[in-house]
C-alpha positions in Angstrom: 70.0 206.3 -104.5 70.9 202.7 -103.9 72.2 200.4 -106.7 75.2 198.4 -107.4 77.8 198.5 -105.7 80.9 201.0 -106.0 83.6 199.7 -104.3 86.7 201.8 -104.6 90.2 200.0 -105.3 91.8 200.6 -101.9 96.1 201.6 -103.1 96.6 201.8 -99.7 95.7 201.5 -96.8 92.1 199.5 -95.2 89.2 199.5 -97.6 85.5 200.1 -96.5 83.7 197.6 -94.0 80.1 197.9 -95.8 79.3 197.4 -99.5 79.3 201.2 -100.9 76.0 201.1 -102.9 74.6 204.6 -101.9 75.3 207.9 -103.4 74.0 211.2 -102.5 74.5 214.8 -103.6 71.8 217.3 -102.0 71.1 220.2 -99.9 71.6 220.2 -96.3 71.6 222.7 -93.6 72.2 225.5 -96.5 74.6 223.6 -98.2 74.8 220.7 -101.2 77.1 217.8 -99.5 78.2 214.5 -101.3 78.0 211.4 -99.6 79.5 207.8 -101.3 78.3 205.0 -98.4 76.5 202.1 -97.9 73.4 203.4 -96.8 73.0 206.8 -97.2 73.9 207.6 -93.8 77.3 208.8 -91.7 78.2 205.6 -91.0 80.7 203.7 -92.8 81.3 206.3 -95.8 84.0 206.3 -98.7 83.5 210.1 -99.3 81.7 212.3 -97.3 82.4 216.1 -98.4 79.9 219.5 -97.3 77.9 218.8 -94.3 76.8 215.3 -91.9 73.8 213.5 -93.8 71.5 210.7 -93.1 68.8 209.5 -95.4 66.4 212.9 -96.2 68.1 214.8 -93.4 70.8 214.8 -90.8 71.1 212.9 -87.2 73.2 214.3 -84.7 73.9 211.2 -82.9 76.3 210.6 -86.4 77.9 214.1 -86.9 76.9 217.3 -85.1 75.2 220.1 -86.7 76.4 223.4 -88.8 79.8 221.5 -89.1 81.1 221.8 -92.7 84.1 219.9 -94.2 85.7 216.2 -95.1 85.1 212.9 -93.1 88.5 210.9 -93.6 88.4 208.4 -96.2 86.7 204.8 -95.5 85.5 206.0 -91.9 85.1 202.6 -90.3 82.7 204.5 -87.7 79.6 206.9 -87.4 81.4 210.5 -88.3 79.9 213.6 -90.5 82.4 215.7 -92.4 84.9 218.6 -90.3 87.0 221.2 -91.0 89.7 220.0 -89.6 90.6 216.8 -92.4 91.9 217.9 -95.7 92.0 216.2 -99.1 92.5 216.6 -102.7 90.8 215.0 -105.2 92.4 213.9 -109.0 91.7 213.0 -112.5 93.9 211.4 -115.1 94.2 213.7 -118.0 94.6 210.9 -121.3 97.2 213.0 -122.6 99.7 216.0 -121.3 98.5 218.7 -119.9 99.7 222.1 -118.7 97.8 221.7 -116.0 99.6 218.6 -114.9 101.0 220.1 -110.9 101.7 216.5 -109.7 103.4 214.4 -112.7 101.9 211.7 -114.6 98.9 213.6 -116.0 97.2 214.0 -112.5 95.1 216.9 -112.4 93.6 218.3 -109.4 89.7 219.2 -109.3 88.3 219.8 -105.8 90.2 220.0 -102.5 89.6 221.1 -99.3 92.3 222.3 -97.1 92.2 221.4 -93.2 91.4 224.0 -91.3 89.4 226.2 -93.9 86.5 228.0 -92.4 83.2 227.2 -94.2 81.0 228.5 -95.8 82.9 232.1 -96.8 86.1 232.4 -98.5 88.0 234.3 -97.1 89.6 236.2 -100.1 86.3 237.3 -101.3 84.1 237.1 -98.6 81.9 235.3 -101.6 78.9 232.1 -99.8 79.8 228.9 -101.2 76.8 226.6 -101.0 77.6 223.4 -103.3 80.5 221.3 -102.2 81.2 221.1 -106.1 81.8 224.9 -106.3 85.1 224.2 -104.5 87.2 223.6 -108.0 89.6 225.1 -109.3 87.3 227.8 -111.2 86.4 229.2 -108.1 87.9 232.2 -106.5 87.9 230.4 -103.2 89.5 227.2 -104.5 92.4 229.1 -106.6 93.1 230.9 -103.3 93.5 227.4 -101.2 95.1 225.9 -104.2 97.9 228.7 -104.1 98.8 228.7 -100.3 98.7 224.4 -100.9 101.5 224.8 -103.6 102.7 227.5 -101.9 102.2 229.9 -104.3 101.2 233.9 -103.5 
């Protein structure tokens, strides 16, 4: 989908080359991705999370194939998502929480530690085949959450 614009406000840091107007939350190669760009492709992407897409499927000359992970934030070039880069994302909670890990009502939600293999969590052994199942409901995410804090 292309519309107006979504340009993130850049705290740090070098903010996207390209307008970010294109969103995209589908299957590929087996697995529901996200992608936040400006033309629903590798290139230039504010968020790119599951596996490499371009337009209704995937072009290698952008990001190889079967790879599963994170791009970097704002990548100023042509690359799909690995396992290597990790991230966390966050939402403000309007009030206290006991959730709150990080101080000032910061909330974790999804996160994806560098280095995880993909698609099977290890703890379970359970497929994970939406991006979006990676939360902090999911057996899987409570697992990476715990060896982030480092918790047992």
């Amino acid at each position: 989908m292309q519309s107006t614009p979504w340009n993130p406000i850049v705290l740090s840091g070098k903010k996207p080359k390209a307008v970010q107007d294109s969103f995209m939350y589908r299957e590929q190669n087996g697995v529901r991705s996200l992608l936040l760009d400006d033309d629903n492709c590798d290139c230039l992407s504010t968020l790119n999370l599951g596996h490499g897409m371009c337009l209704s499927s995937h072009k290698t000359k952008y990001s190889k194939a079967n790879i599963f992970g994170v791009d970097a934030l704002y990548d100023p070039s042509c690359h799909g998502p690995v396992p290597g880069i990790g991230l966390t994302l966050y939402y403000r909670a309007g009030r206290p929480s006991t959730l709150d890990l990080y101080g000032g009502n910061w909330i974790p939600f999804w996160w994806w530690t560098a280095g995880t293999p993909w698609p099977k969590c290890n703890e379970t052994g359970s497929t994970i085949v939406d991006v979006l199942q990676v939360t902090e409901m999911h057996p899987c995410a409570t697992t990476m959450l715990n060896s982030t804090l480092g918790n047992q």
